[in-house]
SENU-229265 format. One record per residue (C-alpha): residue number from 1; residue in one letter; x, y, z. Coordinates in nm, 3 decimals. Example, Ala and Ser with C-alpha at 12.3 -4.5 7.8 and 13.67 -1.06 7.14 Angstrom:
2
<rec pos="1" code="a" u="1.230" v="-0.450" w="0.780"/>
<rec pos="2" code="s" u="1.367" v="-0.106" w="0.714"/>
REM end
This chain:
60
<rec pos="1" code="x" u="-7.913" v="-7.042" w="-4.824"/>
<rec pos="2" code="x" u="-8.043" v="-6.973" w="-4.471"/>
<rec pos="3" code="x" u="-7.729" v="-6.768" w="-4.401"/>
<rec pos="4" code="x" u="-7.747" v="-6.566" w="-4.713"/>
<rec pos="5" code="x" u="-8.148" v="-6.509" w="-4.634"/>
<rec pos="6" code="x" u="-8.118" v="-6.423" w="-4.278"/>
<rec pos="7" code="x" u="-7.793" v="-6.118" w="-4.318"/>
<rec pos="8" code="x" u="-7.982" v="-5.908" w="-4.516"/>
<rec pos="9" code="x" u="-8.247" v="-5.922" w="-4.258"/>
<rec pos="10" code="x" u="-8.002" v="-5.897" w="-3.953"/>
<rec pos="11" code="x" u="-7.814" v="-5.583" w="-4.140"/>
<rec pos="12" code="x" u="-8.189" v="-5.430" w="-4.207"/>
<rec pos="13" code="x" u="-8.206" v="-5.452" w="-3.832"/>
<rec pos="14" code="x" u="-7.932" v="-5.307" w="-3.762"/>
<rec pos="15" code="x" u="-7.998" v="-4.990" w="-3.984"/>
<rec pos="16" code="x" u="-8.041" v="-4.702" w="-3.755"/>
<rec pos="17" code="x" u="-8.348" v="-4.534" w="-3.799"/>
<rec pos="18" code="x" u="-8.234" v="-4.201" w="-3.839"/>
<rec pos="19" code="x" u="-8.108" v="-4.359" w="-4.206"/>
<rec pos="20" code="x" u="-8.355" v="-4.463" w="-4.285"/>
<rec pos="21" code="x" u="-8.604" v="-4.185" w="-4.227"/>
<rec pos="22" code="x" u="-8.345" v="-3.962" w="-4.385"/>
<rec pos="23" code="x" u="-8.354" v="-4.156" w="-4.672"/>
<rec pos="24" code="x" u="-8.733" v="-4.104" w="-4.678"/>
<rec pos="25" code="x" u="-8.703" v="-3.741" w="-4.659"/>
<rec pos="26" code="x" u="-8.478" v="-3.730" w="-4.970"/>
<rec pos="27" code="x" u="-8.756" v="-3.908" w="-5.165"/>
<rec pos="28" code="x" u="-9.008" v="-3.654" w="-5.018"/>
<rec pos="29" code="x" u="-8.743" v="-3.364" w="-5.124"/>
<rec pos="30" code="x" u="-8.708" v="-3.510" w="-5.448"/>
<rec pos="31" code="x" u="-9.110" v="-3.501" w="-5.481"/>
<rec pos="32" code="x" u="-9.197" v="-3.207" w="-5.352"/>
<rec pos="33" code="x" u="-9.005" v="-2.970" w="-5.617"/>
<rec pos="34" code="x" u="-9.214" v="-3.107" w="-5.928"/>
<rec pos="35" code="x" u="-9.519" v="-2.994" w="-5.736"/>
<rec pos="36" code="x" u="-9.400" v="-2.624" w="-5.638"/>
<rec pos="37" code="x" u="-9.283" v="-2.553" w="-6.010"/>
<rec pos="38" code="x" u="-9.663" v="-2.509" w="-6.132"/>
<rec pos="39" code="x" u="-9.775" v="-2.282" w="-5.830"/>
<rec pos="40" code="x" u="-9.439" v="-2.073" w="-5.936"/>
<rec pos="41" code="x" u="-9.509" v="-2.068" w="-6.320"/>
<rec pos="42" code="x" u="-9.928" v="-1.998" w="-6.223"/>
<rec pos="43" code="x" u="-9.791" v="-1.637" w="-5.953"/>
<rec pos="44" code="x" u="-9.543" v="-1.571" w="-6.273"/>
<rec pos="45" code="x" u="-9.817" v="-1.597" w="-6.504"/>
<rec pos="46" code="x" u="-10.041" v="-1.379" w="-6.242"/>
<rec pos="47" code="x" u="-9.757" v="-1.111" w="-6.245"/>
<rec pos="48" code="x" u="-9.716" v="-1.110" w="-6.640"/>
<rec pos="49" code="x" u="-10.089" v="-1.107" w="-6.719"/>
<rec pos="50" code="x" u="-10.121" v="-0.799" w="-6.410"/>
<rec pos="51" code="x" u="-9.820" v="-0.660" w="-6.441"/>
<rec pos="52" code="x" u="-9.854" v="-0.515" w="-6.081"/>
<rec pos="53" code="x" u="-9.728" v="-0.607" w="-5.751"/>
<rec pos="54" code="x" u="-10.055" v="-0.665" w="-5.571"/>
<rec pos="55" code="x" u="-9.974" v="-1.052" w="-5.651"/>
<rec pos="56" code="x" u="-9.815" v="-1.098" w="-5.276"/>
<rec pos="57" code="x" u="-10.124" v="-1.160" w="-5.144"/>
<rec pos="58" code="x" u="-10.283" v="-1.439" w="-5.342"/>
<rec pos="59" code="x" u="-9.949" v="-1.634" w="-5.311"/>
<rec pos="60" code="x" u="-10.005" v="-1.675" w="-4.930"/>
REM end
């Protein structure tokens, strides 16, 4: 059982970084859409209700 226990360790070790903080950055990615959705359906919203293109300037 010690051998089983102490691979997964050893081959967590060895994991180059890079992997793993790529790995995080696809969970950010995969985050970060759900929360730019609303802002895009609030400006769409903005543009229906106004119907005008003076809307640039509240997005930034």
């Amino acid at each position: 059982m010690k051998a089983l226990t102490a691979r997964p360790a050893k081959a967590r070790a060895a994991e180059p970084r890079a992997h793993r903080i790529s790995l995080r950055r696809s969970m950010r990615s995969a985050a970060q859409p759900p929360q730019r959705e609303p802002a895009r359906t609030v400006t769409l919203m903005i543009m229906l209700e106004t119907a005008t293109p003076k809307v640039d300037p509240v997005r930034s």
